[in-house]
Backbone as CSV, one residue per row, in Angstrom:
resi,resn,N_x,N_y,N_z,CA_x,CA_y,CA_z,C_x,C_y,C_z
1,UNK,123.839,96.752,98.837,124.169,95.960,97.657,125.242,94.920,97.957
2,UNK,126.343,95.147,98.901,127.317,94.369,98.775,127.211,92.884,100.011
3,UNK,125.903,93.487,101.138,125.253,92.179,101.889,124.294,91.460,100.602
4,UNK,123.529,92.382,99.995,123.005,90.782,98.888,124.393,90.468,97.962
5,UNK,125.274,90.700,97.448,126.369,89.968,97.350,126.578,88.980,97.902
6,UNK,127.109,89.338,99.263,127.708,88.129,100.467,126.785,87.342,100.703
7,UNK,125.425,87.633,100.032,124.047,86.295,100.253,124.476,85.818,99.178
8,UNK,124.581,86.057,97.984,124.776,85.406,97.019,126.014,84.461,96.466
9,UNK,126.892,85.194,97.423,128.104,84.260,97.221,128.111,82.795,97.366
10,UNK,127.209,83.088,99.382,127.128,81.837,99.961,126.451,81.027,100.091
11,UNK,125.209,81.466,99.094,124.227,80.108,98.437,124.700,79.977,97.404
12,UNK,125.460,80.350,96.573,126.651,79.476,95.436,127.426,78.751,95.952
13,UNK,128.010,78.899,97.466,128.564,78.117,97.735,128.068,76.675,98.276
14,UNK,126.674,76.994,99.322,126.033,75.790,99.327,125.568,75.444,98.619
15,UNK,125.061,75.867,97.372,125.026,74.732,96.278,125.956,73.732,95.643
16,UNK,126.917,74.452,95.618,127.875,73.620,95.184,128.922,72.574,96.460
17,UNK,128.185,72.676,97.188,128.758,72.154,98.241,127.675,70.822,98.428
18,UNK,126.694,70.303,97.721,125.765,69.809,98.130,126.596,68.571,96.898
19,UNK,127.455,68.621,96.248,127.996,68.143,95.023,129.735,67.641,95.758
20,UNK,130.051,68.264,96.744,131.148,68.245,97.692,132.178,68.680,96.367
21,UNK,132.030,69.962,95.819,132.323,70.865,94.425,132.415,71.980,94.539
22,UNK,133.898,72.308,95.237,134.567,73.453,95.107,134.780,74.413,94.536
23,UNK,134.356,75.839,94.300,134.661,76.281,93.230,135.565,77.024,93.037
24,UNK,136.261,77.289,91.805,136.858,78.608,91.393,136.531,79.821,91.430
25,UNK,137.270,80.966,91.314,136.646,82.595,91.324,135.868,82.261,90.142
26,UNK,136.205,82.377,89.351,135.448,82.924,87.876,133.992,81.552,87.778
27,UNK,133.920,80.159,88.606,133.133,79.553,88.323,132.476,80.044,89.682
28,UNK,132.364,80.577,90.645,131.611,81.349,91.624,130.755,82.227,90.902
29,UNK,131.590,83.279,90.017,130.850,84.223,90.099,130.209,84.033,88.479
30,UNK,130.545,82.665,87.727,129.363,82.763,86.502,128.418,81.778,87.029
31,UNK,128.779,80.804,88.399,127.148,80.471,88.829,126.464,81.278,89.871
32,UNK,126.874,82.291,90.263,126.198,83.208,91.104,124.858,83.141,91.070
33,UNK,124.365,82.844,92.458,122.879,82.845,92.433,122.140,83.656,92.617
34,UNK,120.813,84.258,92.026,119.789,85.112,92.330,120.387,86.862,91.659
35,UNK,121.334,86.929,92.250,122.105,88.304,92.504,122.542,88.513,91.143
36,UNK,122.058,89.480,90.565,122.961,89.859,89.688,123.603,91.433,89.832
37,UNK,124.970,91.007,89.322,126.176,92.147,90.204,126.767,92.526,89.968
38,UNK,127.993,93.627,89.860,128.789,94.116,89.211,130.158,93.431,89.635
39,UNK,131.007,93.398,88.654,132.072,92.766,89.092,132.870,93.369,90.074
40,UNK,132.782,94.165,90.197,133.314,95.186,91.742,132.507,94.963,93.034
41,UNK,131.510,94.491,92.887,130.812,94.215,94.067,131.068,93.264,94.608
42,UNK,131.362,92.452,93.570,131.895,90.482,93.429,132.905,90.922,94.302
43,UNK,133.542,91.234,93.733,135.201,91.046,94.631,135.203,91.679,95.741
44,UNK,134.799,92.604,96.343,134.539,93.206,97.058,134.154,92.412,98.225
45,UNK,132.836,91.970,98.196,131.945,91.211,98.782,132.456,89.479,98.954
46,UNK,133.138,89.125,98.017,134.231,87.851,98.289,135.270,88.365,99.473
47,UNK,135.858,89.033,99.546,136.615,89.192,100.440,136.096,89.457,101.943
48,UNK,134.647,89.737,102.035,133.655,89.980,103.432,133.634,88.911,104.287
49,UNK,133.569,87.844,103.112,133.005,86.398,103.710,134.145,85.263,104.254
50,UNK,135.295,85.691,104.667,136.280,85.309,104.593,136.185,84.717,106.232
51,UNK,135.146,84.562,106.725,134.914,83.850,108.192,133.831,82.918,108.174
52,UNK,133.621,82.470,106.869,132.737,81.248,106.705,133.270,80.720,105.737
53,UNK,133.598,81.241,104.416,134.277,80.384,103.694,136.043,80.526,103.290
54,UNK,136.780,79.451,102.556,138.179,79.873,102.541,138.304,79.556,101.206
55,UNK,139.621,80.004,100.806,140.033,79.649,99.700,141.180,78.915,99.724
56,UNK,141.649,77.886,99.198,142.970,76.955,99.093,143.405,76.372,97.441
57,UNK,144.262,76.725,96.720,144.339,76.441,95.637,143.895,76.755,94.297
58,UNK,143.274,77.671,94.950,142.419,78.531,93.722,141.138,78.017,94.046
59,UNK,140.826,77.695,95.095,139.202,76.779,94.858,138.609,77.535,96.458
60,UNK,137.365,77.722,96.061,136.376,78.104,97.562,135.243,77.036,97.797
61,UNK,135.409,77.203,99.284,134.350,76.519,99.930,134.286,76.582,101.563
62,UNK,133.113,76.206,101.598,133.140,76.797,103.236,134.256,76.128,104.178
63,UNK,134.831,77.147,105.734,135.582,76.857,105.858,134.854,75.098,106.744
64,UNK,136.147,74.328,106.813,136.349,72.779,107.331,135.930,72.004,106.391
65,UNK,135.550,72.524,105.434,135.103,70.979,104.255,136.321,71.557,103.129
66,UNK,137.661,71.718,103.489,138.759,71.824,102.338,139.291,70.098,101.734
67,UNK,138.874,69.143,102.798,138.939,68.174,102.184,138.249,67.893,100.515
68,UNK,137.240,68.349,100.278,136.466,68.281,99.154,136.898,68.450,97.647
69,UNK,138.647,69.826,97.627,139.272,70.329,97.101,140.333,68.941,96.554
70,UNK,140.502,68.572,97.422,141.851,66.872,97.107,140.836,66.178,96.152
71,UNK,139.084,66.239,96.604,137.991,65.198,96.033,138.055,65.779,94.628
72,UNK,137.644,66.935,94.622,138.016,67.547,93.007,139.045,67.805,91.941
73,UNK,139.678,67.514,92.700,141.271,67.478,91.660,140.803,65.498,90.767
74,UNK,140.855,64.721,91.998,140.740,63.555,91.137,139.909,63.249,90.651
75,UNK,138.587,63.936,91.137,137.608,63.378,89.744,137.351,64.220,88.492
76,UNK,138.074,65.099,88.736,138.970,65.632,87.323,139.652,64.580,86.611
77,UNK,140.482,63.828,87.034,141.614,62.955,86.750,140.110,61.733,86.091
78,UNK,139.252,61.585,86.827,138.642,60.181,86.251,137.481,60.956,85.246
79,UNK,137.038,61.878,85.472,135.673,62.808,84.052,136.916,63.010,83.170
80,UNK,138.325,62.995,82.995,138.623,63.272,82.065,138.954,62.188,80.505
81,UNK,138.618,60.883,81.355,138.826,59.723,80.712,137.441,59.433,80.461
82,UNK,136.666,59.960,81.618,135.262,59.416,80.907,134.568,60.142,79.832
83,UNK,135.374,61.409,79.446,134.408,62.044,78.231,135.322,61.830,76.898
84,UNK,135.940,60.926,76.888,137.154,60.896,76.075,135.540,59.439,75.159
85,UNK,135.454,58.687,76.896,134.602,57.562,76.300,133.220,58.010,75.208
86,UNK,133.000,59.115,75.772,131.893,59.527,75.380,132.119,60.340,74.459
87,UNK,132.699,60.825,73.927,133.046,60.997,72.617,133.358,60.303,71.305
88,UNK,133.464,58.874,71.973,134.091,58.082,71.316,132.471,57.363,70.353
89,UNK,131.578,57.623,71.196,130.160,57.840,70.447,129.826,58.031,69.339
90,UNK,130.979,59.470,68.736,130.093,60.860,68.203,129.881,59.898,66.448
91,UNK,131.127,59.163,66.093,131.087,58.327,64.594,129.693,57.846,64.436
92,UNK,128.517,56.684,65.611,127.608,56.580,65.360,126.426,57.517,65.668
93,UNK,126.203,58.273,66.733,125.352,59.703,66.913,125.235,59.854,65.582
94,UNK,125.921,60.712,64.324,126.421,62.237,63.937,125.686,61.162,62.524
95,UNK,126.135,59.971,62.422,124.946,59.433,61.166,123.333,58.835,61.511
96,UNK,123.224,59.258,62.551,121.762,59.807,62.637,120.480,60.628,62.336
97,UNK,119.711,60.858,61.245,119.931,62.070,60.595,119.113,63.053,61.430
98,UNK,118.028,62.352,62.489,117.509,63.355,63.003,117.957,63.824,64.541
99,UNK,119.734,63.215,64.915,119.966,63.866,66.006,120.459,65.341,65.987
100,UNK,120.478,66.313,66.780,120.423,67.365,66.951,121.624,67.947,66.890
101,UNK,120.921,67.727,68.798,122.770,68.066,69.508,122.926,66.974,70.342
102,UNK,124.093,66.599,70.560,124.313,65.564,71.775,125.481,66.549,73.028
103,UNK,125.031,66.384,74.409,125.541,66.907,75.175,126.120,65.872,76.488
104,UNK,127.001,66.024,77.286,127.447,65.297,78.556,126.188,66.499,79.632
105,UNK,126.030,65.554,80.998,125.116,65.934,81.217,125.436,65.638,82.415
106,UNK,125.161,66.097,84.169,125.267,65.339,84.827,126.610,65.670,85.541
107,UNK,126.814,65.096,86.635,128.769,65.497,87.233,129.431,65.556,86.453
108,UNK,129.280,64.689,85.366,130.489,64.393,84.004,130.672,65.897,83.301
109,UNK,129.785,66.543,82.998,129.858,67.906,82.490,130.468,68.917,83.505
110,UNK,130.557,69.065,84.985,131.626,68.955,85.481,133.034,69.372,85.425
111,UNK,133.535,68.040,85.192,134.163,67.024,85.671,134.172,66.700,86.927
112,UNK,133.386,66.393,87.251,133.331,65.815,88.950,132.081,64.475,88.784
113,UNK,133.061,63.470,88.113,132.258,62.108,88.045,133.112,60.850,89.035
114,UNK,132.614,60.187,89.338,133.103,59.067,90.180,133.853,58.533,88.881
115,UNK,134.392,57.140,89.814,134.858,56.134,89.255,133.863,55.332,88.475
116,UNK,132.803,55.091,89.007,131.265,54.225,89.042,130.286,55.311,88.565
117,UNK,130.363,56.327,88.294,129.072,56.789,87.370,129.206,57.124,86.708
118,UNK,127.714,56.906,86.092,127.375,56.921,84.485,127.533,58.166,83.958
119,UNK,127.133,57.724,82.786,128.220,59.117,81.328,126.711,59.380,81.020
120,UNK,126.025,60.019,81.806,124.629,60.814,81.475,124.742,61.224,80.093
121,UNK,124.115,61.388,79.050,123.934,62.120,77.573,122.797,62.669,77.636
122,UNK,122.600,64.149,77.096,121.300,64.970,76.743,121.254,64.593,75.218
123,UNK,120.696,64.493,74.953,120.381,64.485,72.969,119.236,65.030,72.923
124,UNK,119.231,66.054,71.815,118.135,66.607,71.079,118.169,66.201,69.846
125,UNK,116.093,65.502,69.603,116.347,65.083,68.242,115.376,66.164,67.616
126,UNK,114.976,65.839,66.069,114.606,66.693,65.346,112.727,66.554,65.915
127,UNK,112.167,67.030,65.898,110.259,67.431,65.941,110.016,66.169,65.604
128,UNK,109.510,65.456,66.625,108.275,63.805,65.581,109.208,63.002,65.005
129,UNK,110.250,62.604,65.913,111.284,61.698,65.249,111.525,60.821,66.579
130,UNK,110.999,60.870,68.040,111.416,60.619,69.261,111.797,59.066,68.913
131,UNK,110.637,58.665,69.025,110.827,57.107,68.978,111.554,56.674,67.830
132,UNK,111.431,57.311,66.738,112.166,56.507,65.554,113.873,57.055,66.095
133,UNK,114.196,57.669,67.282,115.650,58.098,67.643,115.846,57.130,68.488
134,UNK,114.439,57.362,69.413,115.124,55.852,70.399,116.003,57.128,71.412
135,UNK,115.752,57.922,71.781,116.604,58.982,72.356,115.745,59.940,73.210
136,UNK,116.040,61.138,73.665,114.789,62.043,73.344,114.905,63.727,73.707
137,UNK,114.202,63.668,73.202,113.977,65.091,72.338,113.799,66.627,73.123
138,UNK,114.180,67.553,73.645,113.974,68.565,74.220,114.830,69.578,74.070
139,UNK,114.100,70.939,73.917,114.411,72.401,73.911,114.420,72.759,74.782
140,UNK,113.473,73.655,75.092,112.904,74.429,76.240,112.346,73.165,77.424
141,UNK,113.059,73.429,78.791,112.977,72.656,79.363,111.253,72.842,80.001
142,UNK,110.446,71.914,80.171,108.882,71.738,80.668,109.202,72.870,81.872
143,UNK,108.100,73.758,82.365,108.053,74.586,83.498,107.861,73.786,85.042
144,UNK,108.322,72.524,84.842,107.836,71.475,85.977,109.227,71.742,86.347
145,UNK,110.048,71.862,85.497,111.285,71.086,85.825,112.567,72.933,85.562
146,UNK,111.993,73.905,85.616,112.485,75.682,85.364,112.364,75.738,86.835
147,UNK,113.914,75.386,87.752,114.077,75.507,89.029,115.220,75.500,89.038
148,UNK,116.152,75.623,90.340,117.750,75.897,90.042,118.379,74.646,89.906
149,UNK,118.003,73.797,90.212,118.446,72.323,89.671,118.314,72.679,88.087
150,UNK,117.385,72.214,87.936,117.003,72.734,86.083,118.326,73.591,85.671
151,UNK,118.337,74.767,85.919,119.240,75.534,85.313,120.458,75.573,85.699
152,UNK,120.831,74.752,86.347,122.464,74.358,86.811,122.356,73.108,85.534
153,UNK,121.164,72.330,85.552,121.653,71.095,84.415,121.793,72.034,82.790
154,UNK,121.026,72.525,82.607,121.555,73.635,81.249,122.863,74.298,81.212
155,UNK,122.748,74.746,82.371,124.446,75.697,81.581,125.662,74.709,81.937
156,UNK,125.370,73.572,82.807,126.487,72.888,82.734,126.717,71.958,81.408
157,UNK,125.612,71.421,81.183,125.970,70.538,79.868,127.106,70.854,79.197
158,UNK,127.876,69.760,78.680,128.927,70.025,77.699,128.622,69.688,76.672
159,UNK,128.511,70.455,75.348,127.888,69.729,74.324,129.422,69.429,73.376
160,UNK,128.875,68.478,72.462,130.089,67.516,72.114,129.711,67.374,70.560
161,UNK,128.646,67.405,70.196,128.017,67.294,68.530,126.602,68.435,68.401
162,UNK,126.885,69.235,67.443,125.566,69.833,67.135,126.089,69.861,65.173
163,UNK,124.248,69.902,65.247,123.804,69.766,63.491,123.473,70.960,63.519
164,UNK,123.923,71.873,62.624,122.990,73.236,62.506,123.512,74.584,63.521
165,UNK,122.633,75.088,64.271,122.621,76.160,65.423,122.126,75.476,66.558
166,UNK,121.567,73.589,66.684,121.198,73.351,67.948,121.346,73.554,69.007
167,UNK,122.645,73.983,69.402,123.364,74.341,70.942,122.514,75.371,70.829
168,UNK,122.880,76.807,70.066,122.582,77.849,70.238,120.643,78.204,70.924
169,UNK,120.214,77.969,70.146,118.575,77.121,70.271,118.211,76.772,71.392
170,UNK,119.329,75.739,71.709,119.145,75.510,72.941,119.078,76.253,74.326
171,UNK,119.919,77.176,74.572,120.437,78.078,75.383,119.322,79.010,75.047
172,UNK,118.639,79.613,73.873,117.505,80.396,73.563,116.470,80.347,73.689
173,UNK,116.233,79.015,74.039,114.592,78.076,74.431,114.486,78.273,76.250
174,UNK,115.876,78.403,76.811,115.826,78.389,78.482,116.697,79.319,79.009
175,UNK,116.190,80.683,77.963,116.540,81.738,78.894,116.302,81.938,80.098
176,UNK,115.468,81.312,80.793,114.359,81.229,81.934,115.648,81.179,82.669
177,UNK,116.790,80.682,82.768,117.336,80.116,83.673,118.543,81.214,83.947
178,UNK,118.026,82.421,83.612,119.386,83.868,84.142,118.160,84.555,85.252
179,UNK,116.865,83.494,86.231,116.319,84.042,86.679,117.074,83.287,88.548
180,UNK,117.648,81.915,87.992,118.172,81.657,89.121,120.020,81.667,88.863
181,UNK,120.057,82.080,87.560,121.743,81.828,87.758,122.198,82.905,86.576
182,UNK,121.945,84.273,86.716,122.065,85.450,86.051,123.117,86.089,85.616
183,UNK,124.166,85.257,86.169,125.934,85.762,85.561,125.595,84.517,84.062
184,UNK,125.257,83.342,84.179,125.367,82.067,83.814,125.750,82.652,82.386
185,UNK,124.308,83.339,81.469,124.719,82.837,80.234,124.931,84.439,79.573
186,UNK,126.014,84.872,80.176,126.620,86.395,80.057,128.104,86.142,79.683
187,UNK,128.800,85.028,79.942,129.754,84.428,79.431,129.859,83.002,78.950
188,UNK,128.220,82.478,78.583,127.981,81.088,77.980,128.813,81.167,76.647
189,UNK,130.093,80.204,76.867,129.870,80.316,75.580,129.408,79.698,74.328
190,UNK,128.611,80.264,73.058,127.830,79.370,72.395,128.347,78.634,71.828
191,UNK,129.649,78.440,71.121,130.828,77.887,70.532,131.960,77.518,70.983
192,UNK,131.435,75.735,71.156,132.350,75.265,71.832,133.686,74.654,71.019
193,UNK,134.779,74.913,71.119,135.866,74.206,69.876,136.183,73.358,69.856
194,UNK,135.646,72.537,70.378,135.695,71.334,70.253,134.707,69.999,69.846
195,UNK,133.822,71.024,69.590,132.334,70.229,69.512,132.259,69.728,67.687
196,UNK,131.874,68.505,68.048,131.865,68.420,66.318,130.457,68.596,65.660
197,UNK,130.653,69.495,64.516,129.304,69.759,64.103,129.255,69.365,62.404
198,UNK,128.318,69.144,61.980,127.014,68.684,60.930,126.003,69.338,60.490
199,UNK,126.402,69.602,59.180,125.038,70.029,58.084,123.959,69.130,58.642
200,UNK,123.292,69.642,57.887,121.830,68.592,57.750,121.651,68.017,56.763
201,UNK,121.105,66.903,57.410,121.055,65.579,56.450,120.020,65.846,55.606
202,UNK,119.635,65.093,54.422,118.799,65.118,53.068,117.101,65.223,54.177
203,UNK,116.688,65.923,53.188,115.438,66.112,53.664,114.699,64.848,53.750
204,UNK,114.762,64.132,52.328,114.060,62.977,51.959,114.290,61.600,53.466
205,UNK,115.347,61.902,53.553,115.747,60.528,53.984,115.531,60.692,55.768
206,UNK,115.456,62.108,56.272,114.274,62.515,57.132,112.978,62.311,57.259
207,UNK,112.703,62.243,56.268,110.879,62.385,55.997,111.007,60.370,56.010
208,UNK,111.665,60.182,56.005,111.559,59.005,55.383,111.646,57.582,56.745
209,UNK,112.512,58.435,57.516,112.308,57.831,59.026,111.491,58.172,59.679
210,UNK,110.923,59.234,59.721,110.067,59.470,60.218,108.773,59.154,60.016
211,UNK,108.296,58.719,58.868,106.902,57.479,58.879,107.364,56.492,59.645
212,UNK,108.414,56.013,60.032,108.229,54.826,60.917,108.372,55.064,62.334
213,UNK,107.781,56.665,62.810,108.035,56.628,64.185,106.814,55.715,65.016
214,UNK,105.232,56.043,64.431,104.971,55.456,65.235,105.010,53.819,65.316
215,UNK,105.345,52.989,64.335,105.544,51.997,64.935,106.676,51.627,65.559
216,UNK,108.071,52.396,65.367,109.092,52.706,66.911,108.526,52.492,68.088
217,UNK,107.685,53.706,68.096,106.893,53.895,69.678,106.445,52.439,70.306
218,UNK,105.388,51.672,69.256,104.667,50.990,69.517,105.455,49.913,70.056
219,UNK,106.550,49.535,69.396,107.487,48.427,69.576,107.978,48.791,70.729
220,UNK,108.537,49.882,70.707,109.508,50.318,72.080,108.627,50.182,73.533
221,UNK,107.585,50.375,73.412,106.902,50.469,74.404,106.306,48.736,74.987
222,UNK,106.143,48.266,73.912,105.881,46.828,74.407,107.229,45.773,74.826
223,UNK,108.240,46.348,74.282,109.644,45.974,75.112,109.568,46.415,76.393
224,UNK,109.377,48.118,76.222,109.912,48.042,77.427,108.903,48.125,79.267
225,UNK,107.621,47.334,78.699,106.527,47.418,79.777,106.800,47.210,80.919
226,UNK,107.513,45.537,80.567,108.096,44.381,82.072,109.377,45.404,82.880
227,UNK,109.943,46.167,81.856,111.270,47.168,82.990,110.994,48.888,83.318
228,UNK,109.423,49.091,83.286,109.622,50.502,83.935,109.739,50.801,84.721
229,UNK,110.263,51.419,85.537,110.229,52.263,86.903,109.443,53.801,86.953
230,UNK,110.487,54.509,87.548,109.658,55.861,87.203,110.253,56.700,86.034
231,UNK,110.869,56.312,84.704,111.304,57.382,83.888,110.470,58.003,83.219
232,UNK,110.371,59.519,82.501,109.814,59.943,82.206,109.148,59.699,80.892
233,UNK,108.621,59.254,80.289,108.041,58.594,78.804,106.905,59.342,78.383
234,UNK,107.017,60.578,77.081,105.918,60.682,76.558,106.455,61.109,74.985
235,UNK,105.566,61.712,74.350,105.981,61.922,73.116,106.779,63.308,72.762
236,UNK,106.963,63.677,73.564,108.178,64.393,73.418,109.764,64.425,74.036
237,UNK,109.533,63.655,75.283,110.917,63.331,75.878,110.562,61.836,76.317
238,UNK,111.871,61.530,76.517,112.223,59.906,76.948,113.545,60.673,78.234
239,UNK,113.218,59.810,79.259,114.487,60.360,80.672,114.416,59.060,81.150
240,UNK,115.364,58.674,80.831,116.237,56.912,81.690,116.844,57.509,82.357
241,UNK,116.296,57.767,83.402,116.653,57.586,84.874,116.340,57.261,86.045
242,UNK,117.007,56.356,85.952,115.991,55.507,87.267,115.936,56.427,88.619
243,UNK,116.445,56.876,89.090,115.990,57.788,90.081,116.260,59.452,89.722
244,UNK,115.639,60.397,90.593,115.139,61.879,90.047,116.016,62.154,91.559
245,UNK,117.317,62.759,91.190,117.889,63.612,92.184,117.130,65.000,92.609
246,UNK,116.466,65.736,91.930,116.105,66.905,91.907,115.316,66.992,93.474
247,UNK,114.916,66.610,94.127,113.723,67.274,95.346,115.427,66.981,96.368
248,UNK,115.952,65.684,96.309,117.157,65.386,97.192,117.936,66.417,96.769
249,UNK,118.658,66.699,96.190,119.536,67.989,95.816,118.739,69.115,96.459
250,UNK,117.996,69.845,96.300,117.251,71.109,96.994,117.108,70.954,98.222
251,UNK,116.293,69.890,98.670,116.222,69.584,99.914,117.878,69.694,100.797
252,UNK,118.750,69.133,100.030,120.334,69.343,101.183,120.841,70.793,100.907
253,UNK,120.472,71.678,99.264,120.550,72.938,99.691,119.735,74.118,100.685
254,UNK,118.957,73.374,100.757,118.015,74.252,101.618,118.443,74.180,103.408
255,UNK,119.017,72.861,103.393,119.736,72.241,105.211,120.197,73.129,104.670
256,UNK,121.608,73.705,103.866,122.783,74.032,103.985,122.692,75.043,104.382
257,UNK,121.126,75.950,103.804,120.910,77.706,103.905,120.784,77.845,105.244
258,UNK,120.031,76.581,106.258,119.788,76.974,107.677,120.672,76.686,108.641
259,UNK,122.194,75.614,107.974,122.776,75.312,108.810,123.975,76.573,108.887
260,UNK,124.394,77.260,107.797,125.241,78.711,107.822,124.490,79.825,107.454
261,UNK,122.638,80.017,108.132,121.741,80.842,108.153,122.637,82.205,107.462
262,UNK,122.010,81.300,105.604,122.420,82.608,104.928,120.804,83.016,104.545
């Protein structure tokens, strides 16, 4: 039990090393991968591995990349100004009537954002409202995309506005994801205090945007023909993103598993 531990430690650690993202004890062992463990085994088994990885400052990572630890302190210092920006959002979001939840998404959820990158947002809108949001819409994440990338982007999100129980919902739609990160949502917590939340808006005035989704769609789509690339566009999600980290991320965790053959 306590060698699948010490496996599990140290593909938490190359994962998070693929992010040059140091971690803490307690953020080790609530992204712990695969393994699920007793907290005596944890500690136990942290202390085994003490000839591949180190600890400095309260933070682990394998040993010779402690430089990474100086990298995370300051982009602490710069995600902390950038979610200040992104909050600064929530006045127009929150009179939306069919947005959900709005979440930070991305390094920024984090805090490990550059100087230069973007303030990723998840938004969930209400059922058959996509286009009239102009946003887009998702629960339960598609089974294309229920992989450990996937479920590192769920439990990291920071959510910042929910209407209703949306967060909660949320986290309930992708249980799927305590199959690659099984400490994760054992101390999720569903209530964040800081998050600003919202009744629900008038039914009427729901129903009422929502006859004009599909000509949203129609419009939106003939704007935006001349600038697609590859984002994801259908009637249930919208993903502006011009490029898909996901195969690059796995792919450098997977070097990492053969280069400290865990």
């Amino acid at each position: 039990m306590i060698k699948e531990a010490q496996q599990a430690i140290l593909r938490t650690i190359a994962y998070s090393d693929v992010f040059a993202y140091p971690l803490t004890k307690k953020e080790l062992w609530h992204f712990l991968l695969d393994k699920k463990t007793s907290r005596k085994e944890f500690e136990k088994a942290l202390k085994t591995v003490s000839l591949v990885i180190t600890e400095k400052d309260g933070f682990y990572c394998f040993l010779g990349r402690e430089d990474i630890i100086a990298k995370r302190k300051q982009r602490e210092k710069v995600s902390y100004e950038k979610i200040k920006i992104a909050k600064r959002t929530l006045p127009f979001f929150s009179w939306i009537p069919t947005v959900r939840l709005i979440g930070i998404s991305g390094a920024l959820a984090m805090n490990n954002a550059d100087k230069n990158d973007d303030i990723d947002l998840f938004v969930v809108v209400r059922k058959n409202s996509l286009w009239t949001t102009r946003l887009f819409r998702a629960l339960g994440l598609p089974k294309e995309k229920q992989d450990l990338f996937g479920a590192h982007e769920v439990v990291q999100m920071m959510p910042i506005f929910e209407r209703g129980d949306a967060y909660g919902r949320f986290i309930r739609a992708n249980l799927w994801v305590k199959k690659f990160l099984p400490n994760s949502l054992d101390i999720k917590r569903l209530s964040y205090k800081d998050i600003k939340r919202s009744k629900n808006h008038n039914f009427l005035i729901t129903q009422l945007l929502n006859s004009f989704e599909f000509l949203a769609k129609v419009l939106q789509l003939w704007y935006m023909r001349k600038h697609r690339t590859i984002e994801i566009i259908s009637d249930h999600m919208l993903a502006f993103h011009p490029l898909d980290h996901r195969q690059k991320i796995l792919k450098e965790y997977n070097k990492r598993l053969r280069q400290y053959q865990i």
